[in-house]
C-alpha positions as CSV (number, residue, x, y, z in Angstrom):
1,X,0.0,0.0,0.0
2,X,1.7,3.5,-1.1
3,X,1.9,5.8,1.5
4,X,4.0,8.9,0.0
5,X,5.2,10.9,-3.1
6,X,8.5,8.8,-3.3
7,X,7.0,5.3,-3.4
8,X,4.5,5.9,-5.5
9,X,6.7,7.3,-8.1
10,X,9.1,4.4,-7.9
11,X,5.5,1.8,-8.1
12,X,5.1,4.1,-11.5
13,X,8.5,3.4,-13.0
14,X,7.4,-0.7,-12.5
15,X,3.8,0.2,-13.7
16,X,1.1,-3.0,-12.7
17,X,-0.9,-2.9,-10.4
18,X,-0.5,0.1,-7.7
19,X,-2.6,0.3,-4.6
20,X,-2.7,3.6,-3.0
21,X,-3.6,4.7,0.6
22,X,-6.5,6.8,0.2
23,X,-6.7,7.6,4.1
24,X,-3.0,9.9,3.4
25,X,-3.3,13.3,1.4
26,X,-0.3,13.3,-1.2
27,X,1.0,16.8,-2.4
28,X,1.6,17.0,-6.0
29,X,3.6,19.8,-7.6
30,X,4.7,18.0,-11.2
31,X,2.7,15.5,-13.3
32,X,3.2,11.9,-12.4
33,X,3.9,9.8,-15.2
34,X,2.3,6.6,-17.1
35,X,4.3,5.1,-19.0
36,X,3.7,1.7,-18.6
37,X,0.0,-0.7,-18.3
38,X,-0.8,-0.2,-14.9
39,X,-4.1,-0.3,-12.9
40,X,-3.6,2.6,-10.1
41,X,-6.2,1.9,-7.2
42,X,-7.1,5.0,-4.6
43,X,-5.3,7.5,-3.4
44,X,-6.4,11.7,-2.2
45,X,-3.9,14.0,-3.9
46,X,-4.2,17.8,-4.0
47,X,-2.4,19.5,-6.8
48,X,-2.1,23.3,-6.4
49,X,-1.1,24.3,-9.8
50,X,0.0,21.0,-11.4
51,X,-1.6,18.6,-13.4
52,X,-2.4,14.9,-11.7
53,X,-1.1,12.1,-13.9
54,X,-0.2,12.4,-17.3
55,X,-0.7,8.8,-19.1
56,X,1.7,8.0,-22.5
57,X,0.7,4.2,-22.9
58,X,-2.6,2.2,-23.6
59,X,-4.1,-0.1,-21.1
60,X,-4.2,2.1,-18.2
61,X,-6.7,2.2,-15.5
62,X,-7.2,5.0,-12.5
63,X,-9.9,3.9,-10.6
64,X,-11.4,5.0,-7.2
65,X,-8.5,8.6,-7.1
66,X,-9.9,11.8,-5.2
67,X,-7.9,14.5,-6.5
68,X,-8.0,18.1,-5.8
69,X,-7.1,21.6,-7.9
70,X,-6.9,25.0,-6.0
71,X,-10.7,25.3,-6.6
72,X,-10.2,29.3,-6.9
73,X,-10.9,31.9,-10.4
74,X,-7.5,31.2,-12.0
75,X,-7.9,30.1,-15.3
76,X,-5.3,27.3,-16.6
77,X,-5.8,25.0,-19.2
78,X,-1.9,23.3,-18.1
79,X,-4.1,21.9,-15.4
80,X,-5.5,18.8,-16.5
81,X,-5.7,16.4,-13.9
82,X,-6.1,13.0,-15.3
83,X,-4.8,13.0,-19.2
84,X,-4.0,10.8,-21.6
85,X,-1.6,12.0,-24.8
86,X,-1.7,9.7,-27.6
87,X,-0.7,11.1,-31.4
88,X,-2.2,10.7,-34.6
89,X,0.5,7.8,-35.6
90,X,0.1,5.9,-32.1
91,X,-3.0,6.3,-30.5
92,X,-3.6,5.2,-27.1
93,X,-6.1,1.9,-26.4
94,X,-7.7,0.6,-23.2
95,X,-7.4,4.0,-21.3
96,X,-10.5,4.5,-18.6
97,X,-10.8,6.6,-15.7
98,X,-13.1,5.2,-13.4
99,X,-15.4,6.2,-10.1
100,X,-12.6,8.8,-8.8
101,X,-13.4,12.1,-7.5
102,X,-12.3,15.1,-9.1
103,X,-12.9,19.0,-7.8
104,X,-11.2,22.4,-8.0
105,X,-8.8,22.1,-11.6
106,X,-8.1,26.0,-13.0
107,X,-8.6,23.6,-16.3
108,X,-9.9,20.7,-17.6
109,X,-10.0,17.2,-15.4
110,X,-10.6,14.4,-17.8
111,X,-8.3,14.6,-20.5
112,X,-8.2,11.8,-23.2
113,X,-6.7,12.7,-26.8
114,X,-5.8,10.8,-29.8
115,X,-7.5,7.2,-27.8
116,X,-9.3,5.0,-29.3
117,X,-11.9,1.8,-27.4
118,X,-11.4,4.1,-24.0
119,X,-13.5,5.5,-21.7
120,X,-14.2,8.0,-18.9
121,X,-17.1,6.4,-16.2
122,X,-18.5,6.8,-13.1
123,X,-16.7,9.8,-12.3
124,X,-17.7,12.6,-9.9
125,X,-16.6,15.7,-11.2
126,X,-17.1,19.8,-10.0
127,X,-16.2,23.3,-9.8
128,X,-14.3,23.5,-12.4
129,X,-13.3,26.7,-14.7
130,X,-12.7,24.7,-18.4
131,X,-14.1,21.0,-18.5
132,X,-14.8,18.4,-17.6
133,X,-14.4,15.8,-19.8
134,X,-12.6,16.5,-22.9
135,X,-12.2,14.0,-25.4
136,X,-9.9,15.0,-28.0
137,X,-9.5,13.4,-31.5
138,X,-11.2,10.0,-30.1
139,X,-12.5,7.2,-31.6
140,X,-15.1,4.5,-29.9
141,X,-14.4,6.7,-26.4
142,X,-17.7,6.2,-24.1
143,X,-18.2,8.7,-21.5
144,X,-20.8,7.5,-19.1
145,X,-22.4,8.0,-15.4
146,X,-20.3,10.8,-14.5
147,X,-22.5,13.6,-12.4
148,X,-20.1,17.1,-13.3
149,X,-21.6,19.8,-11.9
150,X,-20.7,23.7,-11.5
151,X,-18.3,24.6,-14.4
152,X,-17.9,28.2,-14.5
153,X,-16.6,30.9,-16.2
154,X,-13.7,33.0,-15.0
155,X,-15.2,36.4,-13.7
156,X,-15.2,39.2,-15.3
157,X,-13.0,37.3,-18.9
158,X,-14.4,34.0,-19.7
159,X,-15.2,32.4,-22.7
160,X,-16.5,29.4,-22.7
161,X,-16.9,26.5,-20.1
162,X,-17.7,22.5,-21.5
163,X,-19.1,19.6,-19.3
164,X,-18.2,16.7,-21.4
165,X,-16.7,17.8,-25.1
166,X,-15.7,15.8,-28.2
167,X,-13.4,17.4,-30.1
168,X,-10.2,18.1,-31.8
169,X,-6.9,20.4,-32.1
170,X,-6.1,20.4,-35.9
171,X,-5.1,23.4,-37.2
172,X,-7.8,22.7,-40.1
173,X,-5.2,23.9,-42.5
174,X,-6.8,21.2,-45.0
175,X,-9.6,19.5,-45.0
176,X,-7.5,15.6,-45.1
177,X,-5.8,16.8,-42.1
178,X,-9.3,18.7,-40.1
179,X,-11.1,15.1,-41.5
180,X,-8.5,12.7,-39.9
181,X,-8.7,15.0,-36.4
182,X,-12.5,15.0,-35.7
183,X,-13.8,12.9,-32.9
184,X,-15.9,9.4,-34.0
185,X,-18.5,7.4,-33.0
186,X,-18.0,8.5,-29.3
187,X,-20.5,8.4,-26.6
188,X,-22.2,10.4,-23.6
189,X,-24.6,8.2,-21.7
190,X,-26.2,8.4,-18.6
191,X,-24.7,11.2,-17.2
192,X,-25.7,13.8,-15.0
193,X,-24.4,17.4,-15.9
194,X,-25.6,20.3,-14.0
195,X,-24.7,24.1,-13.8
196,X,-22.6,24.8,-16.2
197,X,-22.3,28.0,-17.7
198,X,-21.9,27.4,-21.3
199,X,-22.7,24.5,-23.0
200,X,-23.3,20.9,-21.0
201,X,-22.7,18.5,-23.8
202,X,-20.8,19.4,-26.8
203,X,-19.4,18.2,-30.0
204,X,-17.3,20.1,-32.6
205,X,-17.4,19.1,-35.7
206,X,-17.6,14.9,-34.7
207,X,-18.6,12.5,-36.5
208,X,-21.1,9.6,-35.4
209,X,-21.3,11.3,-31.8
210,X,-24.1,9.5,-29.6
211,X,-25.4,11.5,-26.4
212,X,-28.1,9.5,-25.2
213,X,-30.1,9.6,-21.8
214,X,-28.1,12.2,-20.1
215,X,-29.9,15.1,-17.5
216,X,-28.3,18.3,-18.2
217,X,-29.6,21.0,-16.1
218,X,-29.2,24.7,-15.1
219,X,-27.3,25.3,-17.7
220,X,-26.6,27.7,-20.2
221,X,-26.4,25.6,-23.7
222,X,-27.7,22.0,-22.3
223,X,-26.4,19.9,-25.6
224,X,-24.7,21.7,-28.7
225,X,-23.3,19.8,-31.9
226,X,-21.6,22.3,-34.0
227,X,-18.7,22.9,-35.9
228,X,-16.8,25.3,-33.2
229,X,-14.5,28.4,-34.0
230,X,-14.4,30.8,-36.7
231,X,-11.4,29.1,-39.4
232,X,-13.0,25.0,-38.6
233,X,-14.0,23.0,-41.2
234,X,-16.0,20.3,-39.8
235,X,-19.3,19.6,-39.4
236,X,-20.8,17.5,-36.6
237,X,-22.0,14.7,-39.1
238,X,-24.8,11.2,-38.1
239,X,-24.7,12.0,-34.6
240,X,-27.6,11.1,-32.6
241,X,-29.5,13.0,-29.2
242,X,-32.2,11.1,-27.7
243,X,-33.6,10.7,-24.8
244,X,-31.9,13.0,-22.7
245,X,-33.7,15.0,-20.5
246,X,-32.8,19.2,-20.2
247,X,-34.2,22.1,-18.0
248,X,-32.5,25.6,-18.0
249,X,-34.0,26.7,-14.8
250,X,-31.5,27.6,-12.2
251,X,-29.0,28.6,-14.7
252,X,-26.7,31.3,-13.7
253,X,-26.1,33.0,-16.8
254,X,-29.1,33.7,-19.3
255,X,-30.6,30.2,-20.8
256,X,-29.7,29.9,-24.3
257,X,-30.6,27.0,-26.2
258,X,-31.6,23.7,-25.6
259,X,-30.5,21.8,-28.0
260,X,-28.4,23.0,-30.9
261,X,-27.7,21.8,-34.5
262,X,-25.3,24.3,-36.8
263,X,-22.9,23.7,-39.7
264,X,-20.7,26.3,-41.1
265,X,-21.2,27.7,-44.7
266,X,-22.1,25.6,-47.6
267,X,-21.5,22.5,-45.2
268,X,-24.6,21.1,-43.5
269,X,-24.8,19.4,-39.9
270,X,-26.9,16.2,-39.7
271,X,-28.2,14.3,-36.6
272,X,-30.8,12.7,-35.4
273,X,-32.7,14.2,-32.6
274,X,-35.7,12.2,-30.8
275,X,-37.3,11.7,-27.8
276,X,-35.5,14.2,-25.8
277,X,-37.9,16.1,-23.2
278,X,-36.9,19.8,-23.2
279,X,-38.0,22.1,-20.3
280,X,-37.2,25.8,-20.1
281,X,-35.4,27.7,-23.0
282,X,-38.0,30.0,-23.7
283,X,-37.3,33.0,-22.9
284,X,-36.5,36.1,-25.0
285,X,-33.9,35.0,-27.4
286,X,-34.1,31.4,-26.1
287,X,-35.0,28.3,-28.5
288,X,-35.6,24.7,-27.2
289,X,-34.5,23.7,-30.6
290,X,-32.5,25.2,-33.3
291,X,-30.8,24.2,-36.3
292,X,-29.3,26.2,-38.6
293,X,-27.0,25.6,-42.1
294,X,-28.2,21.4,-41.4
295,X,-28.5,18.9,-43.6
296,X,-32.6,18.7,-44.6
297,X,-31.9,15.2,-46.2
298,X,-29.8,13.5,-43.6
299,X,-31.1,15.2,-40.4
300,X,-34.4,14.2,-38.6
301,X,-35.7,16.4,-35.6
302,X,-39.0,15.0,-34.3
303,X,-40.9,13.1,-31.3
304,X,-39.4,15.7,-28.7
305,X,-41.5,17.1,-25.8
306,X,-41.1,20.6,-28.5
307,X,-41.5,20.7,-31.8
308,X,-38.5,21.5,-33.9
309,X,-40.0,24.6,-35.0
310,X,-42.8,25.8,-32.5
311,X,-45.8,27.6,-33.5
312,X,-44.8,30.5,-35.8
313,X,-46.5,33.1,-37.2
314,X,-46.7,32.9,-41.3
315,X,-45.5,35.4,-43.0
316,X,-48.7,36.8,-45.5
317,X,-47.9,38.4,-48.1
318,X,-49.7,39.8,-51.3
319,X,-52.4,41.7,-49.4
320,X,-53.7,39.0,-47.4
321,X,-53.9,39.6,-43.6
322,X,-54.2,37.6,-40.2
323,X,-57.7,37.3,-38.5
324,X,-56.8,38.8,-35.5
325,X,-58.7,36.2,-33.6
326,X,-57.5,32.9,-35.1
327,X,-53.8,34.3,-36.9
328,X,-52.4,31.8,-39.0
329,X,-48.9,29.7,-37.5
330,X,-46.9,26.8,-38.7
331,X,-45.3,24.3,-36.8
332,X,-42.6,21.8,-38.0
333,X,-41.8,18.2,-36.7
334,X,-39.9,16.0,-38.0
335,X,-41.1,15.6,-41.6
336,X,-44.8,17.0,-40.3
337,X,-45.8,20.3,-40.9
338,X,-49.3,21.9,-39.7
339,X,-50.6,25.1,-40.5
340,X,-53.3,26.9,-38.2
341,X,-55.0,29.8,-38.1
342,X,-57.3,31.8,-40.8
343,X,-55.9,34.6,-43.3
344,X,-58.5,36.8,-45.2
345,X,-57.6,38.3,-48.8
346,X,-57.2,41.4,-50.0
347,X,-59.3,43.9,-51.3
348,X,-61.1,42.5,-54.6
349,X,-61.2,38.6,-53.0
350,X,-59.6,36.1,-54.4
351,X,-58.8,35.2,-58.1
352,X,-62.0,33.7,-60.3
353,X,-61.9,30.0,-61.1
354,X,-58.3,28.3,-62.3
355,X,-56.6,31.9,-60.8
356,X,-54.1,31.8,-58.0
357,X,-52.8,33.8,-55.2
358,X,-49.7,33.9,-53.4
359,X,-51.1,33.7,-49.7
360,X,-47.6,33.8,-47.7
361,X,-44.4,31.8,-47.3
362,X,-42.9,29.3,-44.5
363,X,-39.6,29.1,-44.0
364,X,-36.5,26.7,-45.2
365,X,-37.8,24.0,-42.6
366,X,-40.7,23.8,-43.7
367,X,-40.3,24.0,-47.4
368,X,-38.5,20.5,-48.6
369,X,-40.5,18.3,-50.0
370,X,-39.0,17.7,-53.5
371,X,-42.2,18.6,-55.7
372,X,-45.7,21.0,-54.6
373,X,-47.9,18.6,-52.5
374,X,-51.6,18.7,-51.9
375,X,-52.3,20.7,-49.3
376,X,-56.0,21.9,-48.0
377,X,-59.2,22.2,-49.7
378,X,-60.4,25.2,-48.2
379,X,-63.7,27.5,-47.8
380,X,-64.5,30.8,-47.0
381,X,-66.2,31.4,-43.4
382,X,-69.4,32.2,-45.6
383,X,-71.5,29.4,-47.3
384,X,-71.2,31.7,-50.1
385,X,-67.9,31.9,-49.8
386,X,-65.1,30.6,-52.4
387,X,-63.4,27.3,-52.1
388,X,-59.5,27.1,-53.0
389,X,-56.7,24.6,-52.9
390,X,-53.8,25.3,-50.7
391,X,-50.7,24.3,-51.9
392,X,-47.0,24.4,-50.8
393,X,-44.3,25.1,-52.8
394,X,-40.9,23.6,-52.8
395,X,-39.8,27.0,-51.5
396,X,-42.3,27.1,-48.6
397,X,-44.6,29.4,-50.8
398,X,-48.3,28.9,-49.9
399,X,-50.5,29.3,-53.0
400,X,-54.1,29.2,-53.0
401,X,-55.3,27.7,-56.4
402,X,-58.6,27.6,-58.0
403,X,-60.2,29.9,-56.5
404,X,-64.1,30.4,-58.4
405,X,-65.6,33.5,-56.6
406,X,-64.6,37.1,-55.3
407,X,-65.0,37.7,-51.4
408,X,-63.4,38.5,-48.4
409,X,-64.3,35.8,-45.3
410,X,-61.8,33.9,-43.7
411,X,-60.2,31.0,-45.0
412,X,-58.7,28.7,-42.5
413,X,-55.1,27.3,-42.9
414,X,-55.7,24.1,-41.2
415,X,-53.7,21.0,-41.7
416,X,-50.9,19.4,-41.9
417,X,-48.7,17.7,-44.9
418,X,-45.6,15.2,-44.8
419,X,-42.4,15.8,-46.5
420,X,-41.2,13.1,-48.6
């Protein structure tokens, strides 16, 4: 059983199994080295400025560690107190971190980059100013069952703060090199993730990421899959959110969005986004859901507790107006969109028979399907009243065809059509 600074550094130069007295507080003022498979059992350390351990070699475990930073407003990403370095030409395998007990790092906790079939579980994890959990150019890493709570920003100067993150450090001077960097099929399951003051879960620009079944609350930006800084090139691409469960109340900082979807350019993010159960997020300049610059054909937002695109006013256009009483909105699920609401036309009525009349557009989301689709027969509030054909152009342009007599009632927008 290792007692003190010396022996355990001497266990570390042997690497196997390493038992460490958890009942002794260890001091540690320069990272303690893996180099060698080992499986490190227990131990309390504090670190004031300095990292933890810093692990150069696959098959390591640290299991059951209770390891504590300063805990005060410095910011310093040098202090990651669990890391593992791997490179592009040598990854790292069979690295997990397991049921230790991290607090107080002026940085990031959980650092795993350039691993592959590794994982980060069961960890406790809090006030904290960067991350924590950041997996960095991983492939097949599963995060799972950590709680992290109370990430922060520094007062007064910070940026950004992460609970868990998949991401990468390439320089994205090319697109090989940004496309061999991204993070890959990892996965965020089952954790908890609370206070955090910009974005809970995030992924920039990876590929196949899966965050399923996590809470995230009181925070800023519960899950976000986006492409990251100004210069990146790559898109979060088939990643998955569902069943997760998010709240914003009790955030510190204004709410932002619940869950976020956003490319970069011409380049389009695509996920899949179902049966997640969104609370909060709505007030001014708040969204439950947003995507923007995604992927129409490869993305599918639908089945959450909010629709992907909440009740919106339509935009009428052409003369027609609202009835103040019943104005016309569209909401968007999944490949499901319904229109409400009645609109009245302009001066003169509507066109005579086999006319038409530009009644209003909807926006890019709800404006795919491939050709115009049968919308609505509809009628005029008066028996005498015309009767029209809604119909919804590929551009999200509602037309009302056919129109046989001249009047001015309301016609209801009511009903919904499917994409295809």
């Amino acid at each position: 059983m290792i007692t003190n600074l010396a022996d355990l550094q001497a266990a570390l130069l042997d690497g196997g199994v390493i038992d460490v007295d958890p009942t002794v507080t260890i001091e540690v003022d320069s990272p303690l080295s893996v180099g060698l498979p080992t499986w490190l059992r227990g131990g309390t350390f504090v670190c004031p400025t300095s990292p933890l351990f810093e692990i150069g070699t696959s098959d390591v475990t640290i299991e059951h560690v209770t390891a504590a930073g300063p805990g005060d407003a410095v910011s310093d990403n040098n202090q990651k107190l669990i890391y593992a370095l791997g490179t592009q030409s040598a990854p790292l395998s069979g690295v997990r971190v397991k049921d230790c007990t991290l607090s107080g790092s002026r940085g990031i906790n959980i650092w795993l980059e350039w691993c592959v079939d590794s994982a980060a579980r069961g960890n406790a994890i809090s006030d904290y100013i960067d991350s924590g959990v950041t997996v960095i150019s991983g492939n097949r890493v599963d995060v799972s069952h950590n709680s992290i709570s109370d990430g922060h920003l520094v007062p007064g100067g910070g940026v950004s703060v992460y609970g868990i993150a998949f991401t990468d450090l390439d320089p994205n001077t090319n697109p090989v090199a940004a496309e061999a960097a991204r993070s890959r099929y990892c996965t965020a399951i089952g954790n908890r993730v609370h206070q955090i003051d910009w974005e809970g879960i995030d992924t920039h620009g990876g590929l196949g990421i899966t965050v399923a079944g996590n809470t995230v609350t009181a925070t800023r930006r519960s899950i976000a899959l986006v492409t990251g800084a100004a210069g990146r090139l790559t898109v979060p691409t088939g990643c998955t959110v569902t069943g997760n469960a998010i709240d914003s109340t009790g955030c510190r900082v204004p709410a932002d969005i619940g869950i976020f979807l956003a490319g970069i350019g011409a380049s389009g993010a695509s996920a899949t986004v179902t049966g997640n159960t969104i609370r909060g997020y709505d007030g001014t300049g708040q969204q439950p859901i947003s995507t923007i610059t995604w992927d129409r054909t490869n993305t599918t937002v639908a089945n959450n507790s909010r629709a992907h695109v909440a009740a919106t006013p339509v935009t009428l256009t052409g003369g027609w107006t609202a009835n103040s009483a019943f104005p016309p909105t569209f909401t968007v699920d999944g490949n499901s969109v319904t229109v409400d609401g009645d609109v009245i036309p302009p001066a003169g009525g509507i066109l005579v028979a086999n006319g038409h009349q530009v009644v209003g557009s909807l926006p890019v989301a709800a404006a795919w399907p491939p050709k115009r689709r049968f919308y609505a027969v509809t009628h005029g509030s008066n028996p005498a009243a015309g009767v029209g054909v809604l119909n919804v152009d590929t551009d999200g342009t509602l037309r009302l065809d056919y129109g046989n007599t001249s009047d001015q009632y309301s016609y209801p927008l009511s009903g919904t059509y499917q994409a295809i």
